[in-house]
C-alpha positions in Angstrom: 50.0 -1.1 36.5 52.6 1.5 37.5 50.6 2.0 40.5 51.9 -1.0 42.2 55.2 -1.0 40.8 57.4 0.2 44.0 55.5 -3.0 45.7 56.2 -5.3 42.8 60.1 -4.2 41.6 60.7 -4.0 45.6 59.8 -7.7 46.3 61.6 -8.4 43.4 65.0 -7.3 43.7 65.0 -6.1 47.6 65.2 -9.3 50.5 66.6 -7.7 53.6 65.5 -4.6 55.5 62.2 -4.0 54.0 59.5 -4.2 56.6 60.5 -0.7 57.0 59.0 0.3 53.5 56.0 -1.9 53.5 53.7 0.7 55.4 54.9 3.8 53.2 54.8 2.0 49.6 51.1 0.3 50.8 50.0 3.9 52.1 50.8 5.1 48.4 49.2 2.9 46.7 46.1 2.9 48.0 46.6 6.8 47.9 46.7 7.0 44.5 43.9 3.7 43.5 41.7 6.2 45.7 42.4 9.1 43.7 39.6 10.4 41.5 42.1 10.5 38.2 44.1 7.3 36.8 47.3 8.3 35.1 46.7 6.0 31.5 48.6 5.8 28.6 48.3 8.3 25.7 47.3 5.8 23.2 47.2 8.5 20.1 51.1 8.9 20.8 52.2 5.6 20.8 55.0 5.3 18.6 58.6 3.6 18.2 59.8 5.4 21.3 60.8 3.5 24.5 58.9 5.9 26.8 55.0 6.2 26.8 52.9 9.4 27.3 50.7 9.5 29.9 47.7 11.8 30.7 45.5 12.1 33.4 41.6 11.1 33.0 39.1 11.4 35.4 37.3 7.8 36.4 33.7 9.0 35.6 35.4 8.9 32.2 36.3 5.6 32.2 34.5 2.8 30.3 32.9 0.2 31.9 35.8 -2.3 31.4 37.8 0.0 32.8 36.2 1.1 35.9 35.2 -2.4 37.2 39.1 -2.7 36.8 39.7 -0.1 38.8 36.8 -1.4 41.4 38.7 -4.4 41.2 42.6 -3.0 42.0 40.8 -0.8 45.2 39.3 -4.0 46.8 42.3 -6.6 45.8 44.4 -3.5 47.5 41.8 -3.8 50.5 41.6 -7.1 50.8 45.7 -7.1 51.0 46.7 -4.2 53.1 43.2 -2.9 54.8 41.6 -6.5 56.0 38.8 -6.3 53.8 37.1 -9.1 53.6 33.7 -8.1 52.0 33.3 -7.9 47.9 32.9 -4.3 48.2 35.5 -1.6 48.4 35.1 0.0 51.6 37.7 3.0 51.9 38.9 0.7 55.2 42.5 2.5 57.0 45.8 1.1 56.2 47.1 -1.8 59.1 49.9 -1.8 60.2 51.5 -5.4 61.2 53.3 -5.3 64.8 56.5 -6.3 62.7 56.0 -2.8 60.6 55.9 -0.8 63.4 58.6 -1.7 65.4 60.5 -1.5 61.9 59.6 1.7 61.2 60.6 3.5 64.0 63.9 1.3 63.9 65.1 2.1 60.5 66.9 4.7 60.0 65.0 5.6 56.9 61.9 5.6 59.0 62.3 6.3 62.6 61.2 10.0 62.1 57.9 8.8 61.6 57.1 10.9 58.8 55.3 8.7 56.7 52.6 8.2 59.3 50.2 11.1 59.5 47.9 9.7 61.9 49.0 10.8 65.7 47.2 8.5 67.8 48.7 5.6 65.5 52.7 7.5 66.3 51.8 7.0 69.8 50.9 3.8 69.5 54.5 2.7 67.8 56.4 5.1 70.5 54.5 2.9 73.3 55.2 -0.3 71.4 58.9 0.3 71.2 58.8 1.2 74.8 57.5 -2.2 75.9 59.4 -4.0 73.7 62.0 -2.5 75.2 61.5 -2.7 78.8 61.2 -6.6 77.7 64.4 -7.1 76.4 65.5 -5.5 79.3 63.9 -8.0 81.4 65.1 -10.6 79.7 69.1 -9.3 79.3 68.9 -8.8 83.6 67.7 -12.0 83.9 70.4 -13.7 81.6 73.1 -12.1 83.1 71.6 -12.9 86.7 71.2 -16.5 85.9 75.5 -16.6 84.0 76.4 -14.8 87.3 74.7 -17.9 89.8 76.6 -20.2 87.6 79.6 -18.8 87.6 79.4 -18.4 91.4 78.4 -22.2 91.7 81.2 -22.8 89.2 83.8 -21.2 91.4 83.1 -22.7 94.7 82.9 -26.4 92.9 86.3 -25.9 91.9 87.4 -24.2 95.2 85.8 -27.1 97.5 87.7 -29.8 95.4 91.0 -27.6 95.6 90.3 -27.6 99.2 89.8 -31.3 99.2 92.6 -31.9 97.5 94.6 -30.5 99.9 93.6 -32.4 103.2 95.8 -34.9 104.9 95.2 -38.5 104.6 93.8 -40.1 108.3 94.4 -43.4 108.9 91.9 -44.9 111.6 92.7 -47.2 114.4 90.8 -49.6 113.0 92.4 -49.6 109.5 95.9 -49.5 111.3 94.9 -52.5 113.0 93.5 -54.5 110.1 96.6 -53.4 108.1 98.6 -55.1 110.7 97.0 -58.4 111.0 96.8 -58.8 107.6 100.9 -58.6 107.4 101.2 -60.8 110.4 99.1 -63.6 108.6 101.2 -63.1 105.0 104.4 -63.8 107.7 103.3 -66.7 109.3 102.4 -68.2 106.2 105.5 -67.8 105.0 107.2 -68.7 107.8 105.4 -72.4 108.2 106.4 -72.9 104.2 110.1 -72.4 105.5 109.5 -74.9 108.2 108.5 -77.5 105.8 111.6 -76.8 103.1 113.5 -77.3 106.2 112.0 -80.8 107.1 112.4 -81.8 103.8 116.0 -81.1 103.4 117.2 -82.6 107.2 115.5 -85.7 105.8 
C-alpha cells in the first residue's frame, strides 16, 4: 500500500541514522490508516501510462473485502507501533522506544521536536536527555579519576625504583668477615698443594 511505503523503501535502502525517523514515519502512518478516506486507484483510468490515478473514497464506501482489509492494516499497525495486543483495533497512542527518543532529540533532523505534538511526551524526552546526560557525566569523572590514580601509582613506581637504583651498596660486618675467611681457606689450600710439589721434587 503506498501508505506504508516511507516505512518499507526506508528499511530498504536506509541502515544508519534512522531511529530518528522511526517515530515521525510510524506517526504518519497510522495518521493516515486512521483517516476516514483511503486514497485507491482509479481503476476506470488505468491505461498504458506508468503513473496511476488516484481518488479519494470514503471507507463506508468500501466493500466488505475491502474494509476488513483496512480493519486489518489499523490493527497489524497497532499491534507493531501501539502495543496492541487484542484482535481489535483500539485507536491505542503511538510508543515511543527509549532508543527513539533520545534519537530524536539528537538528530539534527529531529532535535526541534516538531514531529511530536504531545507536550507532556516533549518533556519527557527533554528529562530523558538530561539524565542520560548527567550519566555520562558520571561515568567520564570517574574514568578520568580512576587514569589519574594510575598514573599517580605509575609515577611513584618508577620514581621509588629510580631512587633505589641510586643507593650505595653496604657491605656488613658480617659479610666482610665471611668474605675473608673464605679467601684465607682458598690460600691455605693452595698453599699445602705447594708443600707437597715441593716434597715431591727434593725427593
Amino acid at each position: 500500500m503506498v501508505i506504508s511505503q516511507p516505512l518499507s523503501v526506508l528499511s530498504q535502502t536506509e541502515k544508519k541514522f534512522t531511529a530518528a525517523l522511526g517515530y515521525p514515519l510510524k506517526n504518519s502512518t497510522l495518521t493516515q490508516l486512521r483517516k476516514p478516506h483511503l486514497s485507491v486507484i482509479k481503476l476506470s483510468d488505468v491505461d498504458a501510462r506508468t503513473t496511476l490515478k488516484r481518488e479519494d473514497i470514503l471507507l463506508e464506501d468500501l466493500s466488505e473485502v475491502g474494509l476488513e482489509t483496512m480493519r486489518r492494516c489499523n490493527l497489524e499497525g497497532e499491534r507493531r507501533f501501539c502495543g496492541n495486543v487484542t484482535e481489535d483495533v483500539t485507536g491505542a497512542p503511538l510508543i515511543m522506544s527509549t532508543r527513539e527518543k533520545l534519537s530524536t532529540v539528537l538528530d539534527l533532523r529531529t532535535c526541534r521536536l516538531e514531529h511530536v505534538h504531545d507536550d507532556a511526551l516533549k518533556r519527557e524526552i527533554v528529562n530523558l536527555l538530561r539524565q542520560e546526560y548527567i550519566i555520562f557525566g558520571k561515568k567520564a569523572c570517574l574514568f578520568l579519576q580512576e587514569q589519574k590514580i594510575a598514573k599517580t601509582a605509575a609515577s611513584a613506581a618508577a620514581k621509588t625504583a629510580a631512587e633505589d637504583a641510586l643507593k650505595p651498596i653496604v657491605i656488613t660486618d658480617t659479610e666482610s668477615q665471611h668474605h675473608n675467611n673464605g679467601g684465607e681457606r682458598e690460600t691455605g689450600g693452595g698453599g699445602g698443594g705447594g708443600g707437597g710439589g715441593g716434597k715431591d721434587i727434593m725427593s
